[in-house]
C-alpha positions in Angstrom: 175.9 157.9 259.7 172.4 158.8 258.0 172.6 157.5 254.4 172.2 160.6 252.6 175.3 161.8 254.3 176.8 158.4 253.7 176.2 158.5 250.0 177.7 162.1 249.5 181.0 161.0 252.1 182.2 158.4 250.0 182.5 160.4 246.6 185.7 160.0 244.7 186.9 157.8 248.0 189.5 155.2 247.5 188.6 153.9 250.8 185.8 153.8 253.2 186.3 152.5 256.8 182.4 152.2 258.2 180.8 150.5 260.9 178.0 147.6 261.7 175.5 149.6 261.3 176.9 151.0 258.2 175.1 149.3 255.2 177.4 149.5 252.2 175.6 147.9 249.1 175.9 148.6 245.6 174.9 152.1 245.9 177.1 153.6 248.3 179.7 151.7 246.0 178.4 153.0 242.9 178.5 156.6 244.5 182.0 156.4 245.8 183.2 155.8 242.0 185.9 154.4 240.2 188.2 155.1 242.6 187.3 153.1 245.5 190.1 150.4 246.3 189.0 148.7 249.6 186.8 149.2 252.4 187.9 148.7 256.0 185.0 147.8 259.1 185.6 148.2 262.6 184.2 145.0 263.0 184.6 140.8 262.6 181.4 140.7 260.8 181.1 142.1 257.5 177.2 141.0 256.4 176.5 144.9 256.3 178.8 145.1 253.1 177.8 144.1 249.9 180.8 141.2 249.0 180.1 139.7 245.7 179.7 143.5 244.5 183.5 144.2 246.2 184.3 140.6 244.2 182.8 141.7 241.2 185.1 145.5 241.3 188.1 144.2 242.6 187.4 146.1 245.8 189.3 144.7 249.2 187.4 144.3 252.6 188.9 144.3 256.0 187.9 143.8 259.3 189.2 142.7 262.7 188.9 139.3 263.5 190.7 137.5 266.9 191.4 140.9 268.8 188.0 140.8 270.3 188.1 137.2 271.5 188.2 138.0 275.5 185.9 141.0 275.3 183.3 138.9 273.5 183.7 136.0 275.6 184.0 137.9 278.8 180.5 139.6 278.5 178.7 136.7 276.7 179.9 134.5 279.9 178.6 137.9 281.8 175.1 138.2 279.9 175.0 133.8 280.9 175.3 134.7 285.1 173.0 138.2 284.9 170.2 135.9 282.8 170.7 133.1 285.3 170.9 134.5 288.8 168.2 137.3 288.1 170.9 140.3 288.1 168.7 142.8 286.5 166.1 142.0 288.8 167.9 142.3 291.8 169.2 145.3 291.0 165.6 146.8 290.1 164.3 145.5 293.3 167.3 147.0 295.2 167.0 150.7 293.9 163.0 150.5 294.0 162.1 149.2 297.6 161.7 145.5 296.8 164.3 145.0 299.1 162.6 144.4 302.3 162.5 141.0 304.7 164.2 137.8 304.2 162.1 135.6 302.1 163.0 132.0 301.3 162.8 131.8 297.3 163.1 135.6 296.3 164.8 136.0 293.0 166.4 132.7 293.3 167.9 131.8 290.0 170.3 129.1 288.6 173.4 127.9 289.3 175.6 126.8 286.5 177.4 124.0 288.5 176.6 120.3 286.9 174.8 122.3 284.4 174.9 121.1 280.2 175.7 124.3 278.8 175.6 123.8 274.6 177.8 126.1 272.2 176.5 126.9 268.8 179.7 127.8 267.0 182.6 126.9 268.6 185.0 129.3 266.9 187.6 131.3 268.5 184.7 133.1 271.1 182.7 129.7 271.5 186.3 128.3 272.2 187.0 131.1 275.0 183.5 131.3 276.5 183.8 127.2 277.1 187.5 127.7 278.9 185.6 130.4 281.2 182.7 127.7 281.5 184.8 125.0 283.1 185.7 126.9 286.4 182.2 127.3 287.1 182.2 123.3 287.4 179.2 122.7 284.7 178.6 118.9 283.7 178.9 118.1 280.0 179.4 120.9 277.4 177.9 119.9 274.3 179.0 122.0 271.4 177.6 122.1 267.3 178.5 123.4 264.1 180.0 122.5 260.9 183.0 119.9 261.8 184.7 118.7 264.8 186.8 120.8 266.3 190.6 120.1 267.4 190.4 121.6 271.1 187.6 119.6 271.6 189.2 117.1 273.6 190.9 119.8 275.7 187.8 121.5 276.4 186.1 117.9 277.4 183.3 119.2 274.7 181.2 116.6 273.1 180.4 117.2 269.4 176.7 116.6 268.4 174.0 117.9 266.1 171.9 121.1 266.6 168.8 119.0 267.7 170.7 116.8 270.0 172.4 120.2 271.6 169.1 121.9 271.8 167.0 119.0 273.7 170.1 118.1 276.5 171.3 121.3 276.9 170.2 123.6 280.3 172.1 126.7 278.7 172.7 127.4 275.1 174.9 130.2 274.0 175.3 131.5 270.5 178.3 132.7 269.0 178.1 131.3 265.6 178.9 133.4 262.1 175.8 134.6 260.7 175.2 132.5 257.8 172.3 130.6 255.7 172.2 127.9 258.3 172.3 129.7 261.2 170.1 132.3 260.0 166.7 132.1 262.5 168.7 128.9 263.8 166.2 129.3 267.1 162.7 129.3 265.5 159.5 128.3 266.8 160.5 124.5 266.1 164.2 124.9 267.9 162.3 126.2 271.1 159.7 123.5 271.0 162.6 121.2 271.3 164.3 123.4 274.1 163.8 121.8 277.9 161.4 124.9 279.5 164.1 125.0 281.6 166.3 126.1 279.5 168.1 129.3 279.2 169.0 131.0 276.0 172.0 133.0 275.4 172.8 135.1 272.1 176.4 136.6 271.7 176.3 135.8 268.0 174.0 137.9 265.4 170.3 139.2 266.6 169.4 137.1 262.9 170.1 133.7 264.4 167.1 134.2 266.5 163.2 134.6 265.2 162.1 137.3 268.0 158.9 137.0 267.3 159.0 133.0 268.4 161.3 134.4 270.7 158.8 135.9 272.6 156.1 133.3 272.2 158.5 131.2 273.9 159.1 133.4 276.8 155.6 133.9 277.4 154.7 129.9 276.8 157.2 129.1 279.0 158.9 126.5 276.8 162.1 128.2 277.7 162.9 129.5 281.2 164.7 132.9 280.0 167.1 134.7 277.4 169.4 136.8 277.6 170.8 139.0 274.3 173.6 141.2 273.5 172.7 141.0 269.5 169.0 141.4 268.2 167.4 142.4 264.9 167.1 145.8 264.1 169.3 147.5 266.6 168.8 149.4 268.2 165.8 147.6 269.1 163.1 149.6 269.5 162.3 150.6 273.1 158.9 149.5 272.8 159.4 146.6 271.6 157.7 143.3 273.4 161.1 141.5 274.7 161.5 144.4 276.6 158.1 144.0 278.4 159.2 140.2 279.4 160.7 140.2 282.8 162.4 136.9 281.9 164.6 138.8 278.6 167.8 140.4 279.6 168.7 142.9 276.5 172.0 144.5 275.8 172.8 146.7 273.5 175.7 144.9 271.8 178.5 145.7 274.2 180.3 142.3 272.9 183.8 144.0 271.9 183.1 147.1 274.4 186.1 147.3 276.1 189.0 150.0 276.3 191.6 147.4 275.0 189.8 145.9 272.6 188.3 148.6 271.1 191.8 150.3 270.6 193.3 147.2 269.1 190.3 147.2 266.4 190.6 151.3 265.4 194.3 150.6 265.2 193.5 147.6 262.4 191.0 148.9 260.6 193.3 151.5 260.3 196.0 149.3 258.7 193.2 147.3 256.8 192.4 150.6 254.7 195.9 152.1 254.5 197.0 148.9 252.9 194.2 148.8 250.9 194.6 151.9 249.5 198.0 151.6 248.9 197.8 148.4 246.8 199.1 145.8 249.2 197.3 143.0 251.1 195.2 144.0 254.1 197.0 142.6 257.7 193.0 141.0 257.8 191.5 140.4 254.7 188.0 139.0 254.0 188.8 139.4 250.0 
């Protein structure tokens, strides 16, 4: 929604349900007024709302964490295969007459058997994108974040810090929370220590990765490719340089974009802000 016609919805609202890319700071707050009793997003993250204001008011947030799990983990697993075996590509080639004899090493890409694949964030989609993992026979699977986690052992996943991860792994997949730490988490210095032929995929928040040393990367070749369904702003603009690198795959976070999922999250959100409104604790309640 353009802002103007954000700030001049929410008067005398007692509850706002918004979006991603919905920015709700202290001034769509202020202009909503004394009334406002909670806001509900159709989302898990909620960086796009202003929480210590909320705090501050006594204002509850809602949003929709666990019922996008599969959906999530589903196309970050997909983004992994169309980054490694040169899907876009292909698919370019096909429709525009690239197709033509047999040759030896066309578009030949990566397999993911034997492969270390590392997880940053192994939360509820890190956990579900390393089940899928595991039937595509990869080696180790190196995961990192703030503690140990208790399916570790069930998911044969080996705990270790972000440095270690980056310098063993062949893949790395994002799907941390966007936080402090994880905030440009792949800079300049994380893709120096990156094998260059190493893959990069980012299922998490387009922040955890600088896109300008992003593209350096690419071009250096210190890493081999990257694909992302998240990037910073989005939409990205059209003209912007990632798209220009053959080896990028860019998509414009689909992470929760299924039918079933998307269905499960109106229906919360829904709840979230009815609840609010009404006085009672949200079915999924940030604060």
């Amino acid at each position: 929604m353009p802002r103007a016609e954000l700030l001049e919805a929410v008067k005398g609202a007692h509850g706002i349900v918004c979006m991603l890319s919905d920015k709700i700071d202290k001034e769509v707050i202020e202009a909503a007024g004394p009334n406002l009793k909670c806001i509900s997003t159709l989302s898990v993250g909620f960086n796009h709302i202003d929480v210590d204001e909320c705090k501050t008011r006594g204002i509850k947030i809602g949003n929709t964490p666990g019922v996008l799990t599969n959906a999530t983990a589903d196309l970050a697993l997909s983004l992994l295969l169309a980054t490694c075996r040169l899907i876009p590509q292909a698919v370019h080639e096909a429709k525009n007459g690239g197709w033509g004899t047999w040759k030896p090493m066309w578009l030949c890409g990566t397999e993911l058997a034997g492969k270390t694949v590392g997880i940053v964030g192994m939360g509820r989609i890190g956990s579900a994108v390393a089940k899928r993992l595991r039937a595509f026979e990869i080696g180790r699977l190196l995961y990192s974040g703030r503690s140990e986690k208790p399916n570790a052992k069930e998911l044969q996943a080996e705990f270790v810090d972000v440095d270690t991860l980056l310098r063993e792994a062949d893949i790395v997949v994002a799907t941390c929370a966007l936080a402090p730490e994880t905030t440009n988490i792949f800079n300049a210095d994380a893709f120096k220590k990156m094998k260059n032929t190493a893959i990069l995929v980012n299922a998490a928040r387009g922040a955890c990765v600088d896109q300008d040393a992003l593209v350096e990367a690419l071009k250096a070749g210190e890493i081999k490719a990257a694909g992302l369904d998240v990037t910073t702003p989005e939409p990205l603009p059209t003209d912007h340089e990632l798209f220009k690198l053959p080896n990028c795959v860019i998509l414009p976070h689909i992470g929760s974009a299924t039918d079933e999922c998307r269905s499960i999250m109106a229906v919360m959100t829904a709840e979230n802000c009815v609840k609010g409104i009404s006085g009672e604790d949200m079915p999924a309640q940030v604060c």
